[in-house]
DSSP file (Angstrom, degrees, kcal/mol; ACC not computed):
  #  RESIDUE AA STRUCTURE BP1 BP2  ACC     N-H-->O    O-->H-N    N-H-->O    O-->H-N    TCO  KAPPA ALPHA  PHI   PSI    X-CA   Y-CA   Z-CA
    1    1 A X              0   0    0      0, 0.0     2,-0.8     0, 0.0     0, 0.0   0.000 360.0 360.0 360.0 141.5  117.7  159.9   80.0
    2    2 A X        -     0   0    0     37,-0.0     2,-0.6     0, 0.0    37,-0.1  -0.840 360.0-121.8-122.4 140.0  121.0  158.6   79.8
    3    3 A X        -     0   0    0     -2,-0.8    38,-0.0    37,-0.1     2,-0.0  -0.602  27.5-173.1 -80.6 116.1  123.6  158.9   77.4
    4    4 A X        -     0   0    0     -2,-0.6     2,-0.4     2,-0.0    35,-0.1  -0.078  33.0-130.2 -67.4 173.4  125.4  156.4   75.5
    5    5 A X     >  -     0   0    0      1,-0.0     4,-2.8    -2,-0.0     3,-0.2  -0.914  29.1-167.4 -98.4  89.4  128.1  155.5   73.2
    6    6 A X  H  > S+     0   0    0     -2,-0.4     4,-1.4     1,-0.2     5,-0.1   0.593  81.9  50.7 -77.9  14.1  126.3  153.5   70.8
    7    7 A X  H  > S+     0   0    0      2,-0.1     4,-4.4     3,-0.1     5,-0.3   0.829 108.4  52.1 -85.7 -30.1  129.1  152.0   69.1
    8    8 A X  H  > S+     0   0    0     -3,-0.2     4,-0.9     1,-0.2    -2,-0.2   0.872 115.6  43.9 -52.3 -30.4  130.5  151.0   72.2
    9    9 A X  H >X S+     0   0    0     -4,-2.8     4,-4.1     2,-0.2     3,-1.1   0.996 110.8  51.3 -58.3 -50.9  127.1  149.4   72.9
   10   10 A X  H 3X S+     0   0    0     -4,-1.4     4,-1.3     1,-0.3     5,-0.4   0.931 112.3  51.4 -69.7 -42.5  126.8  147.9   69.2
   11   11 A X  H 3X S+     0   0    0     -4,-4.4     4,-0.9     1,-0.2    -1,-0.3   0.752 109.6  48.2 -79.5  -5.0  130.7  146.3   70.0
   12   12 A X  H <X>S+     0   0    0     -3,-1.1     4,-4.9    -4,-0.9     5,-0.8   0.896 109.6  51.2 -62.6 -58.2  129.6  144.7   73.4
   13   13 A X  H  X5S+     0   0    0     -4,-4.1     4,-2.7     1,-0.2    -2,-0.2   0.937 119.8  37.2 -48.9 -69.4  126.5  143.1   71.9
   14   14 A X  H  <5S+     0   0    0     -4,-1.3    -1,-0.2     1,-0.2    -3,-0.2   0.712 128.4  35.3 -26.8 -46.7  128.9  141.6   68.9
   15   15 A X  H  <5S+     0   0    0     -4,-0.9    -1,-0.2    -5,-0.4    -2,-0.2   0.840 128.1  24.1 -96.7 -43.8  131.6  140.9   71.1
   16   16 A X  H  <5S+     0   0    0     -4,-4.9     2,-0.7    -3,-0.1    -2,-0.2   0.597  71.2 125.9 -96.3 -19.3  129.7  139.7   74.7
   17   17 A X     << -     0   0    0     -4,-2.7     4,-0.2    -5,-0.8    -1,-0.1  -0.663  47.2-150.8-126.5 143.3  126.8  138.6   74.6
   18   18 A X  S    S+     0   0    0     -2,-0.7     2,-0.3     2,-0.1    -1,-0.2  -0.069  70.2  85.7 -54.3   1.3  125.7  135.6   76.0
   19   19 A X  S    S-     0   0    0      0, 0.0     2,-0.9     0, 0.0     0, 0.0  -0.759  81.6-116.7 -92.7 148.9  122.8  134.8   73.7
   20   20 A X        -     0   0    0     -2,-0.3     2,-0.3     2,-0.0    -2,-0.1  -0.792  35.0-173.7 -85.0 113.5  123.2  133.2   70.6
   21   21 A X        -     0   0    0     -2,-0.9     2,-0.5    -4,-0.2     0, 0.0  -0.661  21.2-136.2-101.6 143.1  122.2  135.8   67.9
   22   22 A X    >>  -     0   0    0     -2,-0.3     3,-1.6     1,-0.0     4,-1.3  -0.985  39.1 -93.5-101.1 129.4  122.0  134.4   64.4
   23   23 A X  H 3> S+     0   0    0     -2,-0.5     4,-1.4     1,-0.3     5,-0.1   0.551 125.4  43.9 -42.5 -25.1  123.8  137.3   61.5
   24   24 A X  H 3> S+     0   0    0      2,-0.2     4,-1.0     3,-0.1    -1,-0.3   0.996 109.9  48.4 -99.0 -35.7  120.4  138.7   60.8
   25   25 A X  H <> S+     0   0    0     -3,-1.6     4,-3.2     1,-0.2    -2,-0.2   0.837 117.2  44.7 -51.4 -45.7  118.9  139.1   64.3
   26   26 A X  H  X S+     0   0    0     -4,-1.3     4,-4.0     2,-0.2     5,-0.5   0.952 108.0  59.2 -46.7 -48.1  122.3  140.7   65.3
   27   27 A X  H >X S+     0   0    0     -4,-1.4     3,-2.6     1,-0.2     4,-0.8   0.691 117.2  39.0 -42.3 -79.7  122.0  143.0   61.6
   28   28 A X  H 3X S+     0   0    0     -4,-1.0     4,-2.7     1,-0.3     5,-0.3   0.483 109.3  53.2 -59.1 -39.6  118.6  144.2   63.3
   29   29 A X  H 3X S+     0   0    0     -4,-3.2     4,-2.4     1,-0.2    -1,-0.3   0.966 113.6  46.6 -54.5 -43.7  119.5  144.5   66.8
   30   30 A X  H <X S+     0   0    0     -4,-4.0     4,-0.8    -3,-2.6    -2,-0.2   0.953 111.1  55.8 -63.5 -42.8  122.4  146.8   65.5
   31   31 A X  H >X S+     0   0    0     -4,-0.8     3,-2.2    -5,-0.5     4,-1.1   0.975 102.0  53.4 -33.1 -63.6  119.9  148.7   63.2
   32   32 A X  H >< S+     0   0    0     -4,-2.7     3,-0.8     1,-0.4    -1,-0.3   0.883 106.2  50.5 -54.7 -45.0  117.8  149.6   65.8
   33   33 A X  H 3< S+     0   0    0     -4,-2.4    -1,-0.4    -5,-0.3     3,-0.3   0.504 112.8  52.5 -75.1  -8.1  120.6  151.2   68.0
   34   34 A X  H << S+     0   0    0     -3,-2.2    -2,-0.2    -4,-0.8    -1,-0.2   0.267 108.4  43.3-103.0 -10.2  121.6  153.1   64.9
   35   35 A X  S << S+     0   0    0     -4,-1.1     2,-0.3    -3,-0.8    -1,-0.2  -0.017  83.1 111.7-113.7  43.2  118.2  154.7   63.9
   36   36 A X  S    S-     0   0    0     -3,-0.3    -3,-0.0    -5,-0.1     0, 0.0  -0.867  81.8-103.7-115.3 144.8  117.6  155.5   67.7
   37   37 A X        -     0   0    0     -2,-0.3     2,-0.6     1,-0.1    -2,-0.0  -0.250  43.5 -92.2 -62.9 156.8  117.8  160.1   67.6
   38   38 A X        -     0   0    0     -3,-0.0     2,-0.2     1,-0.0    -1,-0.1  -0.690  37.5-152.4 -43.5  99.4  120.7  161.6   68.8
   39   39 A X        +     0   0    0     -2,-0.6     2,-0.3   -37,-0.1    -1,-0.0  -0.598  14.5 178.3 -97.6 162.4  121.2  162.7   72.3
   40   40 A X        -     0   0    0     -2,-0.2     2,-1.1     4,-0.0     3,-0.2  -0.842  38.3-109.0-140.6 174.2  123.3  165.4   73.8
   41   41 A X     >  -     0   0    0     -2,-0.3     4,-1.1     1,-0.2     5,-0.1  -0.852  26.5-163.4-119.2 140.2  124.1  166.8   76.5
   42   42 A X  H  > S+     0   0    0     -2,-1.1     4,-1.9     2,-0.2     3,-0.5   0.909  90.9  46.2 -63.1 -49.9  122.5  170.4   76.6
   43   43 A X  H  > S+     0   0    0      1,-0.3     4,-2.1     2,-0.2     3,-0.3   0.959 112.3  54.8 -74.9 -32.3  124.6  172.2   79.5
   44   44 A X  H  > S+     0   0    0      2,-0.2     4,-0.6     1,-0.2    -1,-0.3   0.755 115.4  43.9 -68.0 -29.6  128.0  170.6   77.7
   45   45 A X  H  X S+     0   0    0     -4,-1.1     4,-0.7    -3,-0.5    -2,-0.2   0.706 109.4  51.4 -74.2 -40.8  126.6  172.4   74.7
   46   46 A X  H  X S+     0   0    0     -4,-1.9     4,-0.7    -3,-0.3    -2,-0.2   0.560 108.8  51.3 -71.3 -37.1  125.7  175.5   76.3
   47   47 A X  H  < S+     0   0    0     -4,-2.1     4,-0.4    -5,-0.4     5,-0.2   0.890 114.5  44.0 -76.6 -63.1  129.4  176.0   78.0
   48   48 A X  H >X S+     0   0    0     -4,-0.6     3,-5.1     2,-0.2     4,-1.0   0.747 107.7  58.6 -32.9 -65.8  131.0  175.5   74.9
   49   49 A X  H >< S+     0   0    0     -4,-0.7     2,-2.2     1,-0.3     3,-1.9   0.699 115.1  38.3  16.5-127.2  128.5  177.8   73.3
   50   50 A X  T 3< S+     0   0    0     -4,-0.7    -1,-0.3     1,-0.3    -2,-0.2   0.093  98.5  72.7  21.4 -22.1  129.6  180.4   75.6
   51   51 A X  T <4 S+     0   0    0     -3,-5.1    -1,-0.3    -2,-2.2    -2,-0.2   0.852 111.1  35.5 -95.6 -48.0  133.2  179.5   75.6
   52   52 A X  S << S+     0   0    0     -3,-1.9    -2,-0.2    -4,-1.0    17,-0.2  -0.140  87.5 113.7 -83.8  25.8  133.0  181.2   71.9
   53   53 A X        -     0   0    0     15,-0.1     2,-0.2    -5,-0.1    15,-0.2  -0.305  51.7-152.8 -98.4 158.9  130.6  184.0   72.3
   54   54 A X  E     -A   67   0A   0     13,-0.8    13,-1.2    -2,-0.2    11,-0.1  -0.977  17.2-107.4-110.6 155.7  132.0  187.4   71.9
   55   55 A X  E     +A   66   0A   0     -2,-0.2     2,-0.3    11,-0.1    11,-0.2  -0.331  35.5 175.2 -53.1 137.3  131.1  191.1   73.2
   56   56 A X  E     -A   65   0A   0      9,-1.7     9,-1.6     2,-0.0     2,-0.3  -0.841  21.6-146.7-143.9 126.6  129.7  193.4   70.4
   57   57 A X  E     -A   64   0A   0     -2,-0.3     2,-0.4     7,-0.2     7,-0.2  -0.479  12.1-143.1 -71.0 145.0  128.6  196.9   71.6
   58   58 A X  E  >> -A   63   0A   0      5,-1.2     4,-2.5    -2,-0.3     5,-2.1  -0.890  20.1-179.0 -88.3  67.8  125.6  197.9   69.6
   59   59 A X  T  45S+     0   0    0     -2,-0.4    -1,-0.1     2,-0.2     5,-0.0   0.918  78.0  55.4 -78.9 -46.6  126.1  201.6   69.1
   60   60 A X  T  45S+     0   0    0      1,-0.2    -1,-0.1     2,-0.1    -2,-0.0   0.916 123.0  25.2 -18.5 -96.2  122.6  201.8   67.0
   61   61 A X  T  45S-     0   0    0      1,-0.1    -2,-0.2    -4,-0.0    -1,-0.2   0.663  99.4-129.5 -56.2 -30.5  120.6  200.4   69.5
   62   62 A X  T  <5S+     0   0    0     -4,-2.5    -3,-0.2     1,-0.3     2,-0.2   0.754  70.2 133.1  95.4  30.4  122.8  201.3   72.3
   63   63 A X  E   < -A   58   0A   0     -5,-2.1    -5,-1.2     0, 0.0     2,-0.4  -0.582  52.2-133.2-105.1 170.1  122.4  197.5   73.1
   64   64 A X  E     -A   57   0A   0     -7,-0.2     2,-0.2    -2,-0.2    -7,-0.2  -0.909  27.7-171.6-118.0 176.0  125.1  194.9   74.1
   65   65 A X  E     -A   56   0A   0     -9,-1.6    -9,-1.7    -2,-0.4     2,-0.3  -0.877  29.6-143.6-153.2 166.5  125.3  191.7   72.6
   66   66 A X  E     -A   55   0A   0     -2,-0.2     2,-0.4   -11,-0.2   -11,-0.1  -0.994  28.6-178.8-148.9 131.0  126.8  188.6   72.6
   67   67 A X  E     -A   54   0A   0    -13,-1.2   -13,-0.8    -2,-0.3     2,-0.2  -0.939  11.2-167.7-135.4 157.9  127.6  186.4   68.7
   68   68 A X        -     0   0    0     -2,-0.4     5,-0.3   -15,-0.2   -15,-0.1  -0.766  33.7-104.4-131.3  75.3  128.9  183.4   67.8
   69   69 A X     >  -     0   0    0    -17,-0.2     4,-1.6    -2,-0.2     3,-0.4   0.194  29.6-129.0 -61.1 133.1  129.9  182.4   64.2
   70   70 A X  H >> S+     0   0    0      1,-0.2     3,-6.1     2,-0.2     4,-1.0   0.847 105.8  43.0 -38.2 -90.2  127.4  180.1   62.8
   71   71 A X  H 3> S+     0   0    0      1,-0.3     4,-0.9     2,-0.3     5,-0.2   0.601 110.9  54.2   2.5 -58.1  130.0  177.2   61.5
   72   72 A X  H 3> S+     0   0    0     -3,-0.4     4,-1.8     1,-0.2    -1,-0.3   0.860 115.9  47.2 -70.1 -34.5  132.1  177.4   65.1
   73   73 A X  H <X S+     0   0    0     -3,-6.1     4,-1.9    -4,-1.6    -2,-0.3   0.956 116.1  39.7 -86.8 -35.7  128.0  176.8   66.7
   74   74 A X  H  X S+     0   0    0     -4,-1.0     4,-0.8     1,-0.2    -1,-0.2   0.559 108.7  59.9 -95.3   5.6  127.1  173.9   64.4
   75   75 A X  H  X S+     0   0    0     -4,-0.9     4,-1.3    -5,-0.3    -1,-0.2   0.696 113.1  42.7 -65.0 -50.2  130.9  172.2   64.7
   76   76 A X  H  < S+     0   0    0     -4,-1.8    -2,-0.2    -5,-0.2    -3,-0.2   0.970 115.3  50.2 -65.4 -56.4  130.0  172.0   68.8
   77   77 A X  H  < S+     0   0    0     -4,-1.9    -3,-0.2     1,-0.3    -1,-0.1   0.773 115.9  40.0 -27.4 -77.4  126.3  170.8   68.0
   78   78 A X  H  <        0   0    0     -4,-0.8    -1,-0.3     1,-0.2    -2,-0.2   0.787 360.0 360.0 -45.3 -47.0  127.6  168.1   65.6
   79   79 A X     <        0   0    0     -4,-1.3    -1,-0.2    -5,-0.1    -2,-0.2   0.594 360.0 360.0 -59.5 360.0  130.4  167.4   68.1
């Protein structure tokens, strides 16, 4: 899979191309690129991720650990 910019896409079609679209066939083409899922890229998601982890010793458990504040992970997600 490869990743886009679909607005960059949506402003080529609008702007470049060489078919002649009539205003509703254009609405839909643009529709369609706009209900299409989100993609990311996972390892660019994972460094950040990672970038904002900190150490927490576990003295309970005698475990280490590694946290993230929720917000800071679903600002990168979203991002």
């Amino acid at each position: 899979m490869k990743l886009i910019d679909a607005d960059e896409l949506k402003d080529w079609i609008t702007g470049h191309c060489d078919i002649e679209l009539d205003e509703a066939t254009e609405g839909e083409i643009l529709r369609v690129i706009d209900d299409q899922f989100t993609a990311f890229d996972v390892d660019k998601v994972v460094e950040q991720l990672k970038e904002c982890e900190r150490y927490v010793y576990d003295a309970v458990s005698d475990e280490d650990n590694y946290v993230i504040d929720t917000e800071k992970a679903i600002e990168i997600v979203k991002g």
